[in-house]
C-alpha positions, -999 to +999 in steps of 0.1 A: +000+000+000+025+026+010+060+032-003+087+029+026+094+060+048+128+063+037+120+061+002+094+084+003+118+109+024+136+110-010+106+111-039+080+128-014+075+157-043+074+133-074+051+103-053+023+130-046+018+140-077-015+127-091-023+106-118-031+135-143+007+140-147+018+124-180+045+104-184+070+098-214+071+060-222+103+044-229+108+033-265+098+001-277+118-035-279+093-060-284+082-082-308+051-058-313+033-038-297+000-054-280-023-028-294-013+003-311-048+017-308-048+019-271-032+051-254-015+040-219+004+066-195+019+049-172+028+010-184+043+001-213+027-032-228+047-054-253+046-093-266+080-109-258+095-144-270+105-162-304+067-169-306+058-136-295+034-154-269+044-141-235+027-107-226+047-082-207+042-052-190+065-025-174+053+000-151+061+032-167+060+061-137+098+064-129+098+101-115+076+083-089+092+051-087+063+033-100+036+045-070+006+030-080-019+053-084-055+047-099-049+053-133-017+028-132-036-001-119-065+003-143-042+001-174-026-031-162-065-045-155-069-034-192-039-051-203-043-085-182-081-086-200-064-080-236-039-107-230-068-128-209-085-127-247-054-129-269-052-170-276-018-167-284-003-154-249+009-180-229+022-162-198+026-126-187+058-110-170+049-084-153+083-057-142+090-023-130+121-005-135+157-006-122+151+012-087+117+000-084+097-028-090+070-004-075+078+020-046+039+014-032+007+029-036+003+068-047-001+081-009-016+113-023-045+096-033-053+082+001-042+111+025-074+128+020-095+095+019-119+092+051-134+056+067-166+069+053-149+076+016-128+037+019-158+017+034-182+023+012-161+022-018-148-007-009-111+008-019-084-019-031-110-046-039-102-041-075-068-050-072-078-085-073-077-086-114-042-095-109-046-128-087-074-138-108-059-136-139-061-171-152-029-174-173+006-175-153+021-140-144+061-140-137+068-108-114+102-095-126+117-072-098+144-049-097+151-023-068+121-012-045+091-035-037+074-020-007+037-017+005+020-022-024+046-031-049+049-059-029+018-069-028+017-065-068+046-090-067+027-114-046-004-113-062+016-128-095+023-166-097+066-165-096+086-137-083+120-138-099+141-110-083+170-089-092+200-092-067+195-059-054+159-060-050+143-053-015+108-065-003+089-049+024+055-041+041+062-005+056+025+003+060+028+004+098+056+035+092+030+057+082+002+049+109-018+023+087-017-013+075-014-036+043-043-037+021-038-056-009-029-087+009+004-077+025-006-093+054-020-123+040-001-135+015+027-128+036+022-149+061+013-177+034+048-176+019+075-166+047+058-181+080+040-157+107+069-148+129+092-136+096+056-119+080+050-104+118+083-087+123+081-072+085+045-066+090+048-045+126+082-030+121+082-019+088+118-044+081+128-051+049+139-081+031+168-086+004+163-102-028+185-130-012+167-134+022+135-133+003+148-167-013+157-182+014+123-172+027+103-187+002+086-156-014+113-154-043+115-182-066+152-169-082+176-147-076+191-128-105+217-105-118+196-073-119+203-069-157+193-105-161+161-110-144+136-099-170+151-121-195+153-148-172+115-141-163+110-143-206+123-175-209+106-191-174+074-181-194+083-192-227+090-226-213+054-222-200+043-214-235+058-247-249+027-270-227-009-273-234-021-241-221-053-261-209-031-280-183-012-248-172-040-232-161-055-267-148-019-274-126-019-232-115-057-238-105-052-267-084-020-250-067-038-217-057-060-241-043-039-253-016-039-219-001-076-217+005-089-253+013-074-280+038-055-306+025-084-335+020-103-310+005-073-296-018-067-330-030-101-333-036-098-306-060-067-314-072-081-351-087-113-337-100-086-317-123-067-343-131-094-364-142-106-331-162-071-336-181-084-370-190-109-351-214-080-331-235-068-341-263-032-323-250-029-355-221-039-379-249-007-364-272+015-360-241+014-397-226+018-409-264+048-392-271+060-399-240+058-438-249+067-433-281+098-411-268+094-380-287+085-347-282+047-336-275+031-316-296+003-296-281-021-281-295-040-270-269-071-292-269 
């Protein structure tokens, strides 16, 4: 939710400015362009891969270290539903920039908030467009993931982080609390005690402690780690995207039910795979010892 107090010491003038301040994007390196119809200020959203089949989006506010403000989130909701409907996309990376992944949430937008003006809007709940995104998302983070950027990170299915990348929770630093999930997911990936201390001291973790800790998956040289993240979802890419999202269901699972009722779930999905034509190929050319070819049926 809200960008470290130390950070924001530094970027206090560029974080509160609003979302009407326009932004120039970076130039272009992708394969093409995902729609050139569509006018975005503050992400920049490509196609990436030999196949050009992995979507990917970098948050674009730099002068503010990616806070995410309104107008930021609603463009990657608008992006995730382009690539939701795009056959082609496999897997999404989602990155920031090289000092921040994102820095947390625009705190101007909130200061003036009341309980009245967050209660009855029911403020945040549409972050959720990111965890429910039903293809895989690969967060790609470099520098600052703190109060909301972390949550961003979480809310994706892999976090692959740059070696100087920092996570954190710093809500408490500012007299309020995660909430996007901090606390939640959190807890799920690095214990209570380690989510606790973060959570009611505002501490931060490295890109190596996260490891260690279970929220990172890898730990890369910063200039590597989108790349890496690219390839992680090009593998993806190479499966039946039916059983992806079938495996990725059945794993998000397991934080929500108990275990007999997970694996429950978890067979009813595998016998789902039974109706595709994807397990049918798979299992043949795994007896006939060559490589599957899926076609994602």
């Amino acid at each position: 939710m809200a960008a470290l107090s130390s950070v924001l010491a530094a970027t206090t003038a560029a974080v509160r400015r609003t979302c009407v301040v326009r932004l120039t994007l970076l130039p272009l390196t992708a394969t093409r362009c995902m729609s050139s119809s569509v006018k975005r200020e503050y992400i920049i959203v490509e196609t990436k891969g030999e196949k050009s089949n992995v979507g990917f989006i970098a948050l674009n506010r730099p002068k503010a270290l990616n806070a995410l403000c309104d107008g930021l989130m609603k463009e990657i909701g608008s992006a995730l539903v382009d690539f939701e409907k795009d056959p082609k996309i496999a897997a999404v990376v989602l990155t920031g920039g090289e000092k921040a992944f994102a820095a947390g949430a625009d705190i101007k937008e909130m200061e003036s908030l009341t309980f009245q003006d967050v209660c009855t809007s029911n403020f945040l709940h549409g972050w959720t467009f990111v965890s429910d995104f039903r293809k895989p998302i690969i967060a790609a983070v470099n520098g600052f993931a703190l109060g909301g950027g972390c949550e961003l990170a979480m809310m994706c299915d892999i976090i692959y982080a740059g070696d100087k990348a920092q996570f954190g929770q710093p809500e408490i630093l500012l007299g309020t609390i995660p909430g996007a999930g901090g606390t939640q997911r959190l807890t799920r990936a690095v214990g209570k005690s380690k989510a606790m201390e973060m959570v009611l001291t505002g501490n931060r973790l490295s890109a190596q402690e996260a490891q260690i800790a279970g929220l990172v998956s890898k730990v890369f040289p910063a200039d590597k780690v989108v790349e890496e993240a690219i390839k992680l979802a090009e593998k993806i890419g190479s499966l039946s995207k039916i059983t992806v999202q079938l495996a990725k269901k059945a794993v998000n699972a397991s934080l929500e039910l108990s275990l007999a009722e997970g694996i429950k779930t978890e067979r009813i999905l595998f016998h789902q795979t039974f109706a595709t034509e994807d397990r049918k190929e798979g299992m043949a050319a795994f007896v006939e010892k060559r490589a599957p070819n899926f076609k994602d049926k």
